[in-house]
SEFINU-285637 format. One line per field, with one value per residue (C-alpha): residue number from 1; residue in three letters; chain; x, y, z. Coordinates in Angstrom, 2 decimals, m for minus. Example, Ala and Ser with C-alpha at 12.3 -4.5 7.8 and 13.67 -1.06 7.14 Angstrom:
<recs>
i	c(1, 2)
aa	c(ala, ser)
ch	c(A, A)
px	c(12.30, 13.67)
py	c(m4.50, m1.06)
pz	c(7.80, 7.14)
</recs>
This chain:
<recs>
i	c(1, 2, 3, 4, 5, 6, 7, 8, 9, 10, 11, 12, 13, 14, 15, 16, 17, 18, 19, 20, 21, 22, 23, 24, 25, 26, 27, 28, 29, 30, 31, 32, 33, 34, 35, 36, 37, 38, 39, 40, 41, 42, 43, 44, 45, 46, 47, 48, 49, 50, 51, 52, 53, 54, 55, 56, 57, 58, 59, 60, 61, 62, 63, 64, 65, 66, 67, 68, 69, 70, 71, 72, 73, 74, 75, 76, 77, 78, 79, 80, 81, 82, 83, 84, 85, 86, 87, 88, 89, 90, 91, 92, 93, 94, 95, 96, 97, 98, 99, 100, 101, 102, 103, 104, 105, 106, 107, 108, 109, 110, 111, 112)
aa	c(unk, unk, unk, unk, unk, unk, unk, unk, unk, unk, unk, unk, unk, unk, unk, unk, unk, unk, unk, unk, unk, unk, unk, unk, unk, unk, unk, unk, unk, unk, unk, unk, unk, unk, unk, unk, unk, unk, unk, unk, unk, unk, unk, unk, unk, unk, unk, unk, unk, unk, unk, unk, unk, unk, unk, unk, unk, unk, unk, unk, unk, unk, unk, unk, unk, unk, unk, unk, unk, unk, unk, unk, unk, unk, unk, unk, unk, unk, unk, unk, unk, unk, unk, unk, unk, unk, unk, unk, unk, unk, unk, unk, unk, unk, unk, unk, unk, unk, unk, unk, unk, unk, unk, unk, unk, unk, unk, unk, unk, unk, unk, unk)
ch	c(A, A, A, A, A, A, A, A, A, A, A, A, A, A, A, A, A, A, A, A, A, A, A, A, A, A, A, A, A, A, A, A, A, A, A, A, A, A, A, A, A, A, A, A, A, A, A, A, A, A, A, A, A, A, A, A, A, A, A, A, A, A, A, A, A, A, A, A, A, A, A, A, A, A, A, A, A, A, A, A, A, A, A, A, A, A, A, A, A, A, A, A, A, A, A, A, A, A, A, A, A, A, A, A, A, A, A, A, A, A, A, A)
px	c(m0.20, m2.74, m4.68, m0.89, m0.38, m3.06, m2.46, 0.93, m0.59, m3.30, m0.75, 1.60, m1.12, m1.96, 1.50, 1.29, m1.89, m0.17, 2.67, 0.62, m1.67, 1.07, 3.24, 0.40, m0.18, 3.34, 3.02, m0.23, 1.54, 4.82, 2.27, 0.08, 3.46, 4.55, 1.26, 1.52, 5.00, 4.76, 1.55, 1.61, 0.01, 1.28, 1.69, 4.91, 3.80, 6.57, 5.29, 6.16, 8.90, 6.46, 3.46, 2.69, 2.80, 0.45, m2.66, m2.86, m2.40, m5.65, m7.30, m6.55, m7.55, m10.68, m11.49, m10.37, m6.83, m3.90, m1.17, 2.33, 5.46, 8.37, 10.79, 13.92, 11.83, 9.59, 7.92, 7.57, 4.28, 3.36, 0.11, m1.64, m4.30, m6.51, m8.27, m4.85, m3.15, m5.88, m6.71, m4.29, m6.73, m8.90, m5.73, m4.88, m8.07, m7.78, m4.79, m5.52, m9.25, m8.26, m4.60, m2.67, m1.24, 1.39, 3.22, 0.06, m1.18, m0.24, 2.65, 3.59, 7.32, 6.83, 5.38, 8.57)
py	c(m23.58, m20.83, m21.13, m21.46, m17.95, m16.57, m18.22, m17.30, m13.63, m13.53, m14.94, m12.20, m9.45, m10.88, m10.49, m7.28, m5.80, m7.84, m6.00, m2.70, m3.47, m4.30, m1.14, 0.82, m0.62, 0.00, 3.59, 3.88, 1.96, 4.80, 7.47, 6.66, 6.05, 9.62, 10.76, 9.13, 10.08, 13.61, 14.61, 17.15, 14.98, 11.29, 9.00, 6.24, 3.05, 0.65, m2.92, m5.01, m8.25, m11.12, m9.18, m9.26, m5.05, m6.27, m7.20, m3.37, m2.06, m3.71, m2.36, 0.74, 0.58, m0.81, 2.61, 4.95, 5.50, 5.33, 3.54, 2.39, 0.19, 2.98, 2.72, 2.32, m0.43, m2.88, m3.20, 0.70, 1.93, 5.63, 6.56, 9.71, 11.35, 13.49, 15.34, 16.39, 14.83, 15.19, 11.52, 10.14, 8.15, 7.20, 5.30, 4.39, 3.09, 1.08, m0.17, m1.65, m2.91, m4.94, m5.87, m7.96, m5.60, m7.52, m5.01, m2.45, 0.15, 1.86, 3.88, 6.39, 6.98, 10.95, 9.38, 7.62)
pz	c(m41.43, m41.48, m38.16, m36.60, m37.72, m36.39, m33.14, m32.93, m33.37, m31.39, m28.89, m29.40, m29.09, m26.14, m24.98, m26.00, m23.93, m21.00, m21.22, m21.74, m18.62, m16.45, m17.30, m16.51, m13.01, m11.87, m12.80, m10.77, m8.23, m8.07, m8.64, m5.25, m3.75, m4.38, m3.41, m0.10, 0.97, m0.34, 1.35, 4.31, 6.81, 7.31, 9.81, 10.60, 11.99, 12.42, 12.19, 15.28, 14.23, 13.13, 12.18, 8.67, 7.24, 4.68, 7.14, 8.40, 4.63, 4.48, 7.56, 6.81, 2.97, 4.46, 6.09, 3.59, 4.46, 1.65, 3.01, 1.65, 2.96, 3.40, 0.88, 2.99, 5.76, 4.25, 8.35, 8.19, 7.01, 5.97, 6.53, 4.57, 6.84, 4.53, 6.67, 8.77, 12.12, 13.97, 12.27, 14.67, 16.78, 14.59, 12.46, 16.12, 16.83, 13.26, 13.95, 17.14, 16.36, 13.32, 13.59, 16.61, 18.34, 20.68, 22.52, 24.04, 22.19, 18.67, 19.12, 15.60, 15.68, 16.04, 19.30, 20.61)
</recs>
């Protein structure tokens, strides 16, 4: 009956620190959010039908770039750039390099 106990707590601590851990990560996860869509430079790419939004999230984590799926349009991406618009090509560039592309170039919808 003993070593039950302790299972059932250890278990329940467990539960605990899961619960903890996760709660945590969603608060990073709104707080880069906020980061992203308040900053002063940014960049709208909307993510052509049947591409995946997800594959150029990585690309551009891969080079630095913080990222995040627009609240209002999961296939909309906004794109902090740092170091000011003048990043434009080289998320461009990024964009094209590493993701399929399937209508021509990058276009960013202050662009359209």
């Amino acid at each position: 009956m003993g070593a039950v106990l302790v299972v059932v707590v250890v278990v329940l601590v467990l539960l605990a620190l899961g619960l903890v851990v996760v709660k945590r990560l969603g608060r990073e996860g709104d707080r880069r959010r906020d980061e992203v869509m308040t900053a002063s430079h940014t960049l709208r790419y909307d993510v052509p039908a049947g591409q995946d939004p997800a594959a150029a999230l990585v690309a551009l984590s891969r080079h630095g770039f913080e990222a995040v799926a627009d609240p209002d349009d999961v296939h909309a991406l906004v794109i902090m750039c740092p170091l000011g618009i003048a990043q434009r090509e080289e998320v461009r560039v990024i964009l094209e390099n590493e993701v399929n592309v399937p209508n021509g170039p990058v276009r960013f919808l202050d662009e359209r």
